[in-house]
ZAMARGU-4260 file (C-alpha; in steps of 0.2 Angstrom, whole numbers, plus 5000, padded with zeros to 4 digits):
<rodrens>
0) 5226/5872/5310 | 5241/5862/5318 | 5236/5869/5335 | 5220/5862/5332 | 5223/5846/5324
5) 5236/5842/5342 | 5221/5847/5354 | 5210/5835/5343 | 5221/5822/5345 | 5223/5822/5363
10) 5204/5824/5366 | 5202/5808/5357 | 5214/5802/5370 | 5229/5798/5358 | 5246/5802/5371
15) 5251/5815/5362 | 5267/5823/5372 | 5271/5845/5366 | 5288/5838/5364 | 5282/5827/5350
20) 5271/5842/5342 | 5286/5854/5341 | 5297/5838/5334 | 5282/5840/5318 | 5283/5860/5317
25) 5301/5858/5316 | 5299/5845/5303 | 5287/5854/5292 | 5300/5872/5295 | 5312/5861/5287
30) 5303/5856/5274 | 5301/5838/5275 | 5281/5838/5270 | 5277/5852/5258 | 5264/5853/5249
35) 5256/5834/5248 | 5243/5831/5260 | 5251/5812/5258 | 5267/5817/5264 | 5260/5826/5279
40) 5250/5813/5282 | 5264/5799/5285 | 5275/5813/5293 | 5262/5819/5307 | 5259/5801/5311
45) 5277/5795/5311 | 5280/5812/5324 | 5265/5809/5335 | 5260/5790/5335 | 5270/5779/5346
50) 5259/5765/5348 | 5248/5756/5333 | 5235/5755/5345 | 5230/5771/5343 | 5234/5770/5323
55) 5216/5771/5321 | 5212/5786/5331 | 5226/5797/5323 | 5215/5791/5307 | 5199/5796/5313
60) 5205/5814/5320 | 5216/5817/5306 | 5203/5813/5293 | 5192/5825/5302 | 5202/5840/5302
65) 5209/5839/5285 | 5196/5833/5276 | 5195/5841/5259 | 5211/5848/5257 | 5221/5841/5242
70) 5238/5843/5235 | 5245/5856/5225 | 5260/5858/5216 | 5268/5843/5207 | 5271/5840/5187
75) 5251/5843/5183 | 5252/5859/5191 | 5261/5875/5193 | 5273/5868/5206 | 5273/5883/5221
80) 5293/5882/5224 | 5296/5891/5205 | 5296/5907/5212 | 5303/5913/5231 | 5288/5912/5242
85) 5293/5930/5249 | 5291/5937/5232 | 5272/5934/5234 | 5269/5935/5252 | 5254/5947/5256
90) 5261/5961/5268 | 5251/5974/5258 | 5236/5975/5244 | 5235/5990/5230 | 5216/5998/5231
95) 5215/6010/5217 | 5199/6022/5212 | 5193/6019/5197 | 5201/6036/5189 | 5218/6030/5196
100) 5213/6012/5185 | 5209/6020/5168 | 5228/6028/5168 | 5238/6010/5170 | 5239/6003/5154
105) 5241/5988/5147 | 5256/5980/5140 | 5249/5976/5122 | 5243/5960/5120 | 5248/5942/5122
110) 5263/5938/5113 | 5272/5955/5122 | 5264/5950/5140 | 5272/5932/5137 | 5288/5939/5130
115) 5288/5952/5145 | 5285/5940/5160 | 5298/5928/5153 | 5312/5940/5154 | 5307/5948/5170
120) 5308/5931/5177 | 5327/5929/5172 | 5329/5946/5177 | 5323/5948/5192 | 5334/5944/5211
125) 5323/5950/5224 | 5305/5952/5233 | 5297/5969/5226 | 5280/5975/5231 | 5271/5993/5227
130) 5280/5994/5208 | 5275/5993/5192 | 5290/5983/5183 | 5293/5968/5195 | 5285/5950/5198
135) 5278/5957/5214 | 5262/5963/5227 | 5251/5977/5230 | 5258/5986/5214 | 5252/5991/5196
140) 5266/5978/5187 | 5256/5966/5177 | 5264/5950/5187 | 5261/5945/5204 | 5247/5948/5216
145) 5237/5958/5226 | 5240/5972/5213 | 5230/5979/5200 | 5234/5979/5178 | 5222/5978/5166
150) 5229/5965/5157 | 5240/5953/5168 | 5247/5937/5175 | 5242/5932/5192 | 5254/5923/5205
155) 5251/5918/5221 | 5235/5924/5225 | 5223/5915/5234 | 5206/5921/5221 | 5203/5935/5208
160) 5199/5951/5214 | 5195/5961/5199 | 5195/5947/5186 | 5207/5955/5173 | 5218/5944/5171
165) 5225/5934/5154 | 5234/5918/5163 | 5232/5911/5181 | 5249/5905/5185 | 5243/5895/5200
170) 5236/5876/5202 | 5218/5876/5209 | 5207/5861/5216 | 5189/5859/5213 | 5178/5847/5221
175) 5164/5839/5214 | 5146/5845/5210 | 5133/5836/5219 | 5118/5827/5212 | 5108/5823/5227
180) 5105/5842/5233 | 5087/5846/5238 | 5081/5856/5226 | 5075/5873/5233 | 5061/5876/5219
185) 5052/5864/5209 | 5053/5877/5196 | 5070/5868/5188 | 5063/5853/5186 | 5048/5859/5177
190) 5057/5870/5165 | 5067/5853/5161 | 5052/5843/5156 | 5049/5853/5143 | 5062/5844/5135
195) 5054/5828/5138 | 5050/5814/5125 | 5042/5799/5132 | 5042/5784/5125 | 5033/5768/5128
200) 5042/5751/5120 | 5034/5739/5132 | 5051/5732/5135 | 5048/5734/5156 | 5035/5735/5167
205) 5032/5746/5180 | 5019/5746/5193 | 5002/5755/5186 | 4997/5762/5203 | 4982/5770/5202
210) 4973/5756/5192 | 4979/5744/5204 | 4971/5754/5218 | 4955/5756/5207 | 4954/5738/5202
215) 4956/5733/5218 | 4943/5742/5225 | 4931/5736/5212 | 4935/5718/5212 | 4938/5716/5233
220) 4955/5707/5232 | 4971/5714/5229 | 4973/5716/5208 | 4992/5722/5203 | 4991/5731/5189
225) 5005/5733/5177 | 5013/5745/5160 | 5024/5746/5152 | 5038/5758/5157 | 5038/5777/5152
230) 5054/5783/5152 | 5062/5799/5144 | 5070/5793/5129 | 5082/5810/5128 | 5099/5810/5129
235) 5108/5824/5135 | 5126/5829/5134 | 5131/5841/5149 | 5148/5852/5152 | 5148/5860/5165
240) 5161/5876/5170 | 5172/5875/5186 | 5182/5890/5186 | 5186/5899/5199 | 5173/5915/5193
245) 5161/5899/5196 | 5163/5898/5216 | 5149/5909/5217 | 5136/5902/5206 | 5140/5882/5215
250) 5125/5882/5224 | 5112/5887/5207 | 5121/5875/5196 | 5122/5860/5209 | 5101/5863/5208
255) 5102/5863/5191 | 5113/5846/5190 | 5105/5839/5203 | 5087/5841/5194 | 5094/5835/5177
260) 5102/5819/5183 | 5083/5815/5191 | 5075/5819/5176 | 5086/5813/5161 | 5089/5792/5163
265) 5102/5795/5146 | 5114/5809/5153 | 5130/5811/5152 | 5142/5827/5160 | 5159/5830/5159
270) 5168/5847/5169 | 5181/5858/5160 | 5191/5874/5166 | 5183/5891/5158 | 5182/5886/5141
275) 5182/5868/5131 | 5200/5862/5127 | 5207/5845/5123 | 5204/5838/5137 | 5187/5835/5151
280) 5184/5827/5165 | 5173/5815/5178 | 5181/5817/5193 | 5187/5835/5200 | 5199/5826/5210
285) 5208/5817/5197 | 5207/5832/5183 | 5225/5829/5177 | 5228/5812/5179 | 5210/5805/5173
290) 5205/5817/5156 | 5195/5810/5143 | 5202/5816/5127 | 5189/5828/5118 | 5190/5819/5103
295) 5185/5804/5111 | 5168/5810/5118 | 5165/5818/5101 | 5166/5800/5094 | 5158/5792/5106
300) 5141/5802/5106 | 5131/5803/5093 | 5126/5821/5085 | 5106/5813/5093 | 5114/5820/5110
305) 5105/5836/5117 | 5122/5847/5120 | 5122/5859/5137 | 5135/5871/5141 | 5135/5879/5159
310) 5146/5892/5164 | 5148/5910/5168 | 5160/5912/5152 | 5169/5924/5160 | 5188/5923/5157
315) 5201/5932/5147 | 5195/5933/5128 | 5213/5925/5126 | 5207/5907/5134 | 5195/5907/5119
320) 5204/5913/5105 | 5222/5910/5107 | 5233/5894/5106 | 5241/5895/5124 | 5225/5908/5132
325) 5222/5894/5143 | 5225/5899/5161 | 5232/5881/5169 | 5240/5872/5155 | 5247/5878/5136
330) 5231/5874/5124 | 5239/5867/5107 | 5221/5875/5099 | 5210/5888/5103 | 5196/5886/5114
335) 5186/5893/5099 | 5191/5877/5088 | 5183/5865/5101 | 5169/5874/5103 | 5165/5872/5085
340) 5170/5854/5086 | 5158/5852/5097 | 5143/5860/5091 | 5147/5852/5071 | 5144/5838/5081
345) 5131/5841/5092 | 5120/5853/5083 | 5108/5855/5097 | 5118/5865/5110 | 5115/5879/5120
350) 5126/5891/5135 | 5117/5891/5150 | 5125/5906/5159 | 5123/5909/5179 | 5126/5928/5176
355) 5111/5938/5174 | 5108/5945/5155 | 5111/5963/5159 | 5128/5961/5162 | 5135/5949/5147
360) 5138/5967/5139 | 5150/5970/5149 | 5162/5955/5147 | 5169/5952/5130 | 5172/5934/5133
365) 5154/5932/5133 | 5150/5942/5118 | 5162/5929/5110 | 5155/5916/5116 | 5139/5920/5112
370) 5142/5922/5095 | 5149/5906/5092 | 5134/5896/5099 | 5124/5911/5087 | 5114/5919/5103
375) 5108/5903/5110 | 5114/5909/5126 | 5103/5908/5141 | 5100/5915/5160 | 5100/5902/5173
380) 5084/5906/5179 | 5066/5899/5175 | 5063/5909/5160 | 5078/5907/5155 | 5080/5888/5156
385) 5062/5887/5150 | 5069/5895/5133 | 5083/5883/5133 | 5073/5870/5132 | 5063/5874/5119
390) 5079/5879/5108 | 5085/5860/5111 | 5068/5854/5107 | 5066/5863/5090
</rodrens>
């Protein structure tokens, strides 16, 4: 990348010398810029910018080859200097049949996987990879990564692999969804209008095309016609899921929040991590400094909201029913309670789900979930949707 970003610069004709290069590689080996794109930002500059004449190039050509990468770390997140970076580096990765799976077992629960990781951490003194004891890689232990448990904590690994386990002890970043994707079917968009309920209160006028055309026509001089507005008078509360287990279902639900933002005028969305906590979210980037409170958007909309859940609900069963479950912070109340919250208030909800339906079975967390919304769970596909909607409209 830093190769890269030094040839960028000098095609952009910004007199960038090799010995000014290796002064920023020796700046980053020591540390000065970790893990704050800020940081870097002022420090690659500072290394490689002589003149401010070219201020604005180094802009341009930094912008462009670090564009969308954002800090990690801090006092939001798991800060990535708690544990020895060699204790997690990726020299090997644990592949096991599926006979070798079934014989690792699991620790037993929350309380003695929590109890367990704290004291290996004051024991432990060096880099372990292969076991089954250690924060470490490419082992059975149930901390560490590139490893396989049934039931454990992950560190230091860049995604799930098997999606086992109870805590993700890492800070992720998440962009936005986008509402201005080009739908790929119509068929979205039509399965929404079932939920449709016009109303006409005269308040606006909008251009009456086709009688404009027609009057026209009849009368020999232009004849602008007018009506009052028909606007869809639904409102429509939607949450949508940005977990990791999501990244593969980004596409499907940016077409489904694309389509709803053009055909509901009174909607709202907010984003939370695998399960509803205290706390949601506008803005990805901005997920710990900017939460609205959960409370507050139970008050401020009214229990006439239409309530939409999208997500894959998969996640350890832990993040729903336990104080603490949640996998980037320590949840003071279950995810269960919020939910419940959330649909005493809203009483029209459903879970739309990106999974298809023969395989919620096999994941407990949706079987959980299911039940709490009381099987108004539904496929993200056309029939799916189609039922939704006429849930909500009932």
């Amino acid at each position: 990348m830093f190769n890269s970003f030094f040839l960028t610069l000098r095609d952009a004709k910004v007199p960038v010398t090799l010995r000014e290069y290796l002064t920023l590689l020796e700046a980053m080996d020591k540390g000065v810029a970790l893990y704050d794109i800020e940081e870097f930002y002022f420090l690659s500059r500072s290394a490689l910018v002589k003149d401010e004449r070219h201020l604005d190039k180094f802009d341009q050509v930094f912008g462009h080859c670090f564009k969308g990468i954002e800090t990690v770390g801090g006092e939001n997140g798991v800060d990535a200097m708690d544990l020895p970076e060699e204790w997690l580096r990726k020299l090997a990765e644990k592949m096991l049949t599926e006979e070798e799976k079934k014989e690792i077992e699991a620790l037993g629960g929350w309380e003695k996987l929590m109890e367990t990781l704290k004291k290996r951490l004051e024991e432990q003194e060096k880099r372990h990879q292969g076991g089954s004891k250690w924060v470490g890689t490419a082992g059975t232990s149930p901390f560490g990564a590139y490893g396989y448990n049934p039931e454990g904590v992950r560190i230091g690994q860049k995604e799930g692999r098997h999606g086992r386990a109870v805590k993700v002890w890492d800070k992720r970043e998440y962009r936005n969804l986008d509402d201005s994707v080009e739908i790929g079917t119509r068929n979205i968009k039509v399965a929404l209008r079932r939920l449709r309920r016009w109303a006409r209160d005269g308040a606006v006028e909008e251009l009456d095309l086709d009688h404009t055309i027609r009057s026209t026509a009849e009368n020999g001089y232009l004849d602008v016609k007018t009506r009052p507005e028909r606007r869809n008078a639904v409102k429509v509360l939607l949450f949508l899921d940005i977990g990791g287990s999501m990244d593969g279902h980004v596409k499907l639900v940016e077409e489904l929040f694309s389509a709803a933002s053009t055909e509901f005028k009174h909607m709202e969305h907010f984003y939370f991590h695998n399960c509803l906590y205290e706390g949601v979210w506008k803005d990805n980037a901005r997920r710990w400094d900017a939460q609205t409170p959960t409370w507050e958007v139970i008050r401020t909309f009214g229990s006439d909201y239409k309530c939409v859940f999208v997500g894959d609900a998969a996640m350890s069963p832990y993040e729903i029913v336990q104080p603490g479950g949640a996998v980037e912070h320590w949840n003071q109340e279950s995810g269960e309670v919020w939910l419940r919250r959330a649909l005493d208030q809203w009483t029209s909800s459903v879970w739309i789900n990106p999974i298809p339906e023969v395989r919620w079975q096999y994941s407990h967390s949706t079987s959980l979930i299911q039940q709490i919304f009381a099987d108004r769970m539904y496929s993200m596909t056309l029939q799916g949707i189609e039922g939704a909607m006429r849930e909500l409209t009932r």
